[in-house]
N, C-alpha and C positions, 0 to 999 in steps of 0.2 A: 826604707821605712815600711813596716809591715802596720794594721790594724790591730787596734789593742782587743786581745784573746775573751777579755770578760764582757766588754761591750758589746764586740759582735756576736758572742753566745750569746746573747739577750733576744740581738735584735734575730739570733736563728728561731728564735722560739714563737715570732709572729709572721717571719718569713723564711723557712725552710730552702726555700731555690735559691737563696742573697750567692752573688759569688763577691769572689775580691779579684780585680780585673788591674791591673797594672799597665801604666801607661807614662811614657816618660820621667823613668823611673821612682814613682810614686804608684800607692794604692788608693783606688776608688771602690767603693759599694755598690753591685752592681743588683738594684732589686729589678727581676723581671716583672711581676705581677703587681704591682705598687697601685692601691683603690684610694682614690682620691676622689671625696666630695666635694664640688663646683657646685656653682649657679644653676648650670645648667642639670645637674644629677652627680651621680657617682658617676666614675669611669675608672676604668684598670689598666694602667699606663708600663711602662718599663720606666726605670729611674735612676739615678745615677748619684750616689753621695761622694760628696769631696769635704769630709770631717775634718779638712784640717786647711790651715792657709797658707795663702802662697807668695802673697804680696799684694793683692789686688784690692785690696782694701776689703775682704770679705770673709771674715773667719771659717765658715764655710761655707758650703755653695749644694745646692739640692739641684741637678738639670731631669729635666722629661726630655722621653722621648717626642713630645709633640709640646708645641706652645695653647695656650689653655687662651681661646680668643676672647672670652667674657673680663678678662681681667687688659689693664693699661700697663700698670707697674713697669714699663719700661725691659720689654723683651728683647734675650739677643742670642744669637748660635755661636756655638764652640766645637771647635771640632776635639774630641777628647776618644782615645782606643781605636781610631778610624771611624768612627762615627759621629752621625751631629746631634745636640743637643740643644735646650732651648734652656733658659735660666732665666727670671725674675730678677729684675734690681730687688733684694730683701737682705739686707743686712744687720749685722749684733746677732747672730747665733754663732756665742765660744764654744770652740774646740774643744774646750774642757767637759761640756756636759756628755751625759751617757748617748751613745747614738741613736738611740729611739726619742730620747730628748729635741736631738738635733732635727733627726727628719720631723717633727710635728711641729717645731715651729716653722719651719721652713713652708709647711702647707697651712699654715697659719692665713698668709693673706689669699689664698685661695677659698677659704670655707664663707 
């Protein structure tokens, strides 16, 4: 399964470094510089989209490289490409929207 060609031309055009990172033979969005405004301020994270679903009950799934401690929503680590991740219980963002779509709801309950 590769990432859909027009989407992620979209999303190259607010994030030029995105790579596509592959890992148990599926593809993830790999934003390094990913600014996300918190509570506590902006910050500039690395991030990790998984646009599509796997079973888990989560169409998709937005992880940081760090858990955001202002917020409760029910944090948990994954280990995904050899590395660990932190993810938000946040659910209902389909598949089907354009992926800039995807990652802004997903920082939805952090703002």
């Amino acid at each position: 399964m590769n990432p859909d060609a027009a989407k992620l031309s979209e999303l190259r055009k607010h994030w030029p470094d995105i790579e596509v990172v592959s890992a148990d033979g599926r593809f993830y969005l790999h934003l390094p510089s990913l600014k996300v405004a918190t509570l506590s301020g902006a910050k500039v994270i690395s991030a990790l989209l998984r646009p599509w679903a796997n079973g888990d009950g989560y169409p998709t799934r937005l992880f940081f490289s760090e858990k955001f401690t202002d917020y409760g929503n029910n944090w948990n680590i994954f280990s995904i490409a050899g590395r660990s991740w932190h993810a938000c219980s946040w659910s209902g963002v389909s598949e089907d929207l354009p992926y800039l779509e995807i990652i802004a709801s997903h920082l939805r309950p952090l703002q």
